[in-house]
Backbone bond lengths (Angstrom), bond angles and torsions (degrees), N, CA, C in turn:
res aa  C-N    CA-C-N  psi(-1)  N-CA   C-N-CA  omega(-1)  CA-C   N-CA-C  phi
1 X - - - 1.435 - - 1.530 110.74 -
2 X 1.087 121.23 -37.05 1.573 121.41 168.40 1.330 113.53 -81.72
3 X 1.033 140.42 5.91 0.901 123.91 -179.40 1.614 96.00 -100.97
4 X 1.289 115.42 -42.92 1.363 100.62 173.27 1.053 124.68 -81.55
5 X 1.645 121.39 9.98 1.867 125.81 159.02 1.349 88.71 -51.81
6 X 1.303 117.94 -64.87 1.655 123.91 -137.10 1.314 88.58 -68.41
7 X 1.292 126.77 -50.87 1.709 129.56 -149.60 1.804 97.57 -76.46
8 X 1.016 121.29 -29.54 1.255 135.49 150.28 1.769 113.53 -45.15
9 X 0.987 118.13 -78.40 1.752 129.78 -166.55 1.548 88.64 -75.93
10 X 1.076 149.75 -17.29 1.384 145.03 150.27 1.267 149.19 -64.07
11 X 1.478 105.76 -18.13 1.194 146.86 133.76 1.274 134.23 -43.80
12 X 1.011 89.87 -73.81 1.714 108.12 -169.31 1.980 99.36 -68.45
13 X 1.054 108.37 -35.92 1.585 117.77 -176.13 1.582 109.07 -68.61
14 X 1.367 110.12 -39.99 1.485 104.80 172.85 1.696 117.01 -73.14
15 X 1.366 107.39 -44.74 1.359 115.77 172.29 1.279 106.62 -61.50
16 X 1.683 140.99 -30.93 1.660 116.53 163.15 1.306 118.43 -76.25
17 X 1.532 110.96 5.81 1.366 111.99 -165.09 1.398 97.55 -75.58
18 X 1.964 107.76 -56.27 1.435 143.44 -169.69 1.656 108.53 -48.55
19 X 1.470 107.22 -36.98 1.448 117.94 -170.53 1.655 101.61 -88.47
20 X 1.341 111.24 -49.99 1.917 91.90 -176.52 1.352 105.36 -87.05
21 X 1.215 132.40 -1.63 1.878 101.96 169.32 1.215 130.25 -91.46
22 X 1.289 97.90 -17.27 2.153 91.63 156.00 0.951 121.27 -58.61
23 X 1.319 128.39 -50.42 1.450 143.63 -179.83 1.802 111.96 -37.28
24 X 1.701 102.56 -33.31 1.404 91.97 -167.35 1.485 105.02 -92.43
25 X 1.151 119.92 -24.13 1.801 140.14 -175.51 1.555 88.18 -82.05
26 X 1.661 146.71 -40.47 0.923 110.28 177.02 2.142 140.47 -109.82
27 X 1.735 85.02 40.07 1.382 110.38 151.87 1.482 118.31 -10.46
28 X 1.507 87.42 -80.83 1.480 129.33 -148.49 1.486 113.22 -153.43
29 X 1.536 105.87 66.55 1.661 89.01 -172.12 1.516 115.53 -81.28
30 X 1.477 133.25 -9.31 1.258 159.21 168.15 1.112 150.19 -114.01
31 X 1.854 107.76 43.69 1.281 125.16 -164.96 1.679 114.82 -59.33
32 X 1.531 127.16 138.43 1.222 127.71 175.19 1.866 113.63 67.81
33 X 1.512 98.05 28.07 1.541 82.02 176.44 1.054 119.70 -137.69
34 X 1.557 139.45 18.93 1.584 142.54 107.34 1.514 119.51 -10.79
35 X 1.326 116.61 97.49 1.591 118.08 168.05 1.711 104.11 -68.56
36 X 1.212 97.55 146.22 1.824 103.33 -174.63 1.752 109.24 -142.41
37 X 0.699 142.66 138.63 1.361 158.16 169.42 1.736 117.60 -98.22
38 X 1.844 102.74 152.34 1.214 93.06 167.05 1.246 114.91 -130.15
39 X 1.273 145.93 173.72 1.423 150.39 155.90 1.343 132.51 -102.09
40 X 1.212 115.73 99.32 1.297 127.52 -171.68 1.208 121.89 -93.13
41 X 1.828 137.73 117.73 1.402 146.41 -177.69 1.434 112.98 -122.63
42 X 1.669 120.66 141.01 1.033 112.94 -179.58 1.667 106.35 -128.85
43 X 1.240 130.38 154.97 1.591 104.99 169.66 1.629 111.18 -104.66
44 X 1.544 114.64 73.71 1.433 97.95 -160.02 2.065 93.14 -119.60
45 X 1.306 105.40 -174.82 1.187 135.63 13.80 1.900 107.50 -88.10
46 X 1.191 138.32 156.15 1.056 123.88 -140.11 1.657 78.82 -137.56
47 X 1.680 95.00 149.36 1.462 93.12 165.08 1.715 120.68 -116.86
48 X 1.344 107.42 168.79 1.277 142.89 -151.57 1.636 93.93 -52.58
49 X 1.390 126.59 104.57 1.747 125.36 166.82 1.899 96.56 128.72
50 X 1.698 111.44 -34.82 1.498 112.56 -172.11 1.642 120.58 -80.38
51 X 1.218 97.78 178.83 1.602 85.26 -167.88 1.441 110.55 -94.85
52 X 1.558 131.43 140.10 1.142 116.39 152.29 1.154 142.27 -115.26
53 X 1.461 123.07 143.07 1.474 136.18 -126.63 1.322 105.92 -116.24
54 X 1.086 130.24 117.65 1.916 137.50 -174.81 1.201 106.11 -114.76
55 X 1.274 124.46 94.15 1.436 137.63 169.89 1.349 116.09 -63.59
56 X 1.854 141.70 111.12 1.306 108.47 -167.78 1.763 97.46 -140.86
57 X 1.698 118.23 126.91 0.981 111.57 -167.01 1.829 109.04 -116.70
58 X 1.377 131.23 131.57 1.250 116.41 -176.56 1.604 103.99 -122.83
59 X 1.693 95.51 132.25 1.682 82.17 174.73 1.731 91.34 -153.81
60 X 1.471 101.20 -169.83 1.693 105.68 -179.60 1.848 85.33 -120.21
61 X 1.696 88.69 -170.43 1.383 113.81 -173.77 1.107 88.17 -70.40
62 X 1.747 144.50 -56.40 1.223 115.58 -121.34 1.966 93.59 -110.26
63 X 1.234 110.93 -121.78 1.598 112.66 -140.19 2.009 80.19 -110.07
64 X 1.133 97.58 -14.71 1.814 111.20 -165.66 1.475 106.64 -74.67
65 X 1.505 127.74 133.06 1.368 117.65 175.43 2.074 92.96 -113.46
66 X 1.567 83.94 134.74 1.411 94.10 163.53 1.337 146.03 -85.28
67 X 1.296 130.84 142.03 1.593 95.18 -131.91 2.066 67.98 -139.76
68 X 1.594 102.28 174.01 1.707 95.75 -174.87 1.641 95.21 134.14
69 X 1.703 124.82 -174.89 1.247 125.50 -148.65 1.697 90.66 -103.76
70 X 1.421 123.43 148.04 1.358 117.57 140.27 1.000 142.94 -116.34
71 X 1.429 117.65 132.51 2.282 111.33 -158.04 1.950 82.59 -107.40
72 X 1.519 79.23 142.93 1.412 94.64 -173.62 1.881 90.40 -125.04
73 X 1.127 127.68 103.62 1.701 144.25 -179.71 1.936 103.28 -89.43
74 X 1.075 121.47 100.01 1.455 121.20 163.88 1.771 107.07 -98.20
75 X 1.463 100.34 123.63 1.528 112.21 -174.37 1.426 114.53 -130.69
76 X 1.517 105.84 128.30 1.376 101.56 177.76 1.426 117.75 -73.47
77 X 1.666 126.33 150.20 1.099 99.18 -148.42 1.842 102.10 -111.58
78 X 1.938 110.07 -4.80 1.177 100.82 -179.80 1.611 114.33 -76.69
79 X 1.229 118.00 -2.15 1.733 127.70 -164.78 1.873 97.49 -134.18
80 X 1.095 111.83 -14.54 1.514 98.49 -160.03 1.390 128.05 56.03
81 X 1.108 108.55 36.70 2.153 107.25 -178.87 1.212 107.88 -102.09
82 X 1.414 100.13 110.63 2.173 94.04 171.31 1.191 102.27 -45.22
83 X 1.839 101.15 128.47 1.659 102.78 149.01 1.171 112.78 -100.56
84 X 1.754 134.24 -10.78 1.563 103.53 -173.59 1.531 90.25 -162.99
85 X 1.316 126.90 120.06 1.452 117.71 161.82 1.999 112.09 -123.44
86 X 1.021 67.17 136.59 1.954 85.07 174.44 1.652 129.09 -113.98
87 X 0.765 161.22 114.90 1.671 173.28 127.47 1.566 115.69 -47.40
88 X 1.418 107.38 121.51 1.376 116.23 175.15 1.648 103.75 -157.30
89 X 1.404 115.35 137.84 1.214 132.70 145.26 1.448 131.88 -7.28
90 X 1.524 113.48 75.36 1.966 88.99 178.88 1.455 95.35 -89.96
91 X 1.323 88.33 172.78 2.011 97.75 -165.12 2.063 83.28 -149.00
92 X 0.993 133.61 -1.25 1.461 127.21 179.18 1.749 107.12 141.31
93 X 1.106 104.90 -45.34 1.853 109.00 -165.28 1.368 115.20 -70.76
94 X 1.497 152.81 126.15 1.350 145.36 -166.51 1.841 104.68 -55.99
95 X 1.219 128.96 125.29 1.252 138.51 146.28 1.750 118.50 -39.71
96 X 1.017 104.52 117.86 1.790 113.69 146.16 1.481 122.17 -107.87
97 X 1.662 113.60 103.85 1.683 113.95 169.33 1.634 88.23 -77.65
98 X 1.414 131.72 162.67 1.079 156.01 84.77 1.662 140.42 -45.79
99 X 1.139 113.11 132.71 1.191 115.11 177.85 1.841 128.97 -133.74
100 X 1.171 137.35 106.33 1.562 112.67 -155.84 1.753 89.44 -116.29
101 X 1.261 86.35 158.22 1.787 95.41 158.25 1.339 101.18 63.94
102 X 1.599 99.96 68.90 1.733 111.37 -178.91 1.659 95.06 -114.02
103 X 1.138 133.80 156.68 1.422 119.59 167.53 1.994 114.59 -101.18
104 X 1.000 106.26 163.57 1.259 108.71 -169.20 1.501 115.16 -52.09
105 X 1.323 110.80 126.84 1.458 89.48 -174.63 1.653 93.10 171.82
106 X 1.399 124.55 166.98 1.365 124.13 165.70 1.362 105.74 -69.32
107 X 1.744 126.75 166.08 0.940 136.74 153.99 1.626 126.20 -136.06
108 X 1.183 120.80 155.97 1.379 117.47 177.17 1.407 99.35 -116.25
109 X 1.552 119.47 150.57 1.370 129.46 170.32 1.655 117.60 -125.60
110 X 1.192 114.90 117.18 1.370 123.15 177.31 1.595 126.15 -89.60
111 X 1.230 120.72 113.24 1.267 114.73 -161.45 1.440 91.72 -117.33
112 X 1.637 110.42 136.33 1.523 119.65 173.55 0.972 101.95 -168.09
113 X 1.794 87.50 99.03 1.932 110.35 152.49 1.379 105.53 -75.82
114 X 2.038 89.93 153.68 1.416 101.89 -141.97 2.023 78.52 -130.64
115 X 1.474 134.04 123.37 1.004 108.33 169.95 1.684 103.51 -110.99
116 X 1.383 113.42 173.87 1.826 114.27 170.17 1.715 95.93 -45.47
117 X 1.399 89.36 161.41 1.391 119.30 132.60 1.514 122.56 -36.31
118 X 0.850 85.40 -89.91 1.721 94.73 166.30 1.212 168.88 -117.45
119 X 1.881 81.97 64.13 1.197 114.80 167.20 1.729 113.52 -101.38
120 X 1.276 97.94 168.68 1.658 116.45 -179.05 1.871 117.79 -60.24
121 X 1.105 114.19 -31.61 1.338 136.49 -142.52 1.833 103.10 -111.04
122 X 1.006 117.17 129.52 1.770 119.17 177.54 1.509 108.10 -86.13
123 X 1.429 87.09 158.25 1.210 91.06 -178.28 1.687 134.34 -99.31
124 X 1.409 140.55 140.88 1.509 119.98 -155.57 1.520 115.19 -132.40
125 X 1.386 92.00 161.47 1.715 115.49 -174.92 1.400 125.35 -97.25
126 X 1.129 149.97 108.89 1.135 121.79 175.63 1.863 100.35 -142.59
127 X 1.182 102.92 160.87 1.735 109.86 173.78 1.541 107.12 -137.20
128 X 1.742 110.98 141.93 1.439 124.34 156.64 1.288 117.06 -128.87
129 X 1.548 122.26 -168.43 1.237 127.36 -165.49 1.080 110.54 -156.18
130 X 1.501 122.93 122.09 1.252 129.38 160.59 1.621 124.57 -117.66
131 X 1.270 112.58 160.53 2.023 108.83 167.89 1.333 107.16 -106.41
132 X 1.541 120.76 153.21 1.326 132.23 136.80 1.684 122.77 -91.50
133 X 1.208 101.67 114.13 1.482 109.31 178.80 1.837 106.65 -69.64
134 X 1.725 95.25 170.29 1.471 104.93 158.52 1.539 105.25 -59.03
């Protein structure tokens, strides 16, 4: 009879062993490895007093929306001096930054979605360019 306590409680201990350690390895078995893209729109060339408008959309190939911070970098482009950066939350829906009261001039825009740690999905770079006219 004890022997099949033990062979019993010996059992059963490996089999809870077998059942919770996948569970913890499969969290996250593939952190940062979703390729993701972004889409970048501008309404330019724009003139001197109006607003300009940075449309910015991030998603992957598949059915999954990536979700995480987006820094939006506006740079002038004959000196390179940030004039204006902003950060906001995408959660799925395309972003509009605004920007007014730029002076005439080329600009560069730096876009970098930012995802968790630990999430599935990488995180991305991209740059465009617009002018403000007289």
């Amino acid at each position: 009879m004890k022997k099949l306590a033990s062979l019993f409680a010996t059992s059963a201990l490996a089999l809870g062993v077998a059942l919770v350690a996948p569970a913890a390895n499969a969290a996250d078995p593939y952190p940062q490895s979703v390729e993701t893209t972004c889409t970048v729109t501008t309404n330019t060339p724009v003139q001197k007093g109006n607003t300009v408008r940075v449309r910015v959309n991030w998603f992957s190939a598949g059915n999954a929306t990536p979700r995480g911070d987006i820094q939006v970098n506006v740079i002038r482009r004959k000196d390179d001096k940030l004039v204006r950066s902003v950060e906001r939350y995408f959660s799925g829906d395309a972003l509009t930054f605004k920007f007014r009261d730029l002076r005439p001039s080329g600009y560069k825009v730096r876009i970098v979605a930012t995802a968790p740690a630990t999430s599935v999905f990488k995180s991305y770079r991209t740059s465009t360019f617009f002018r403000v006219t007289r």
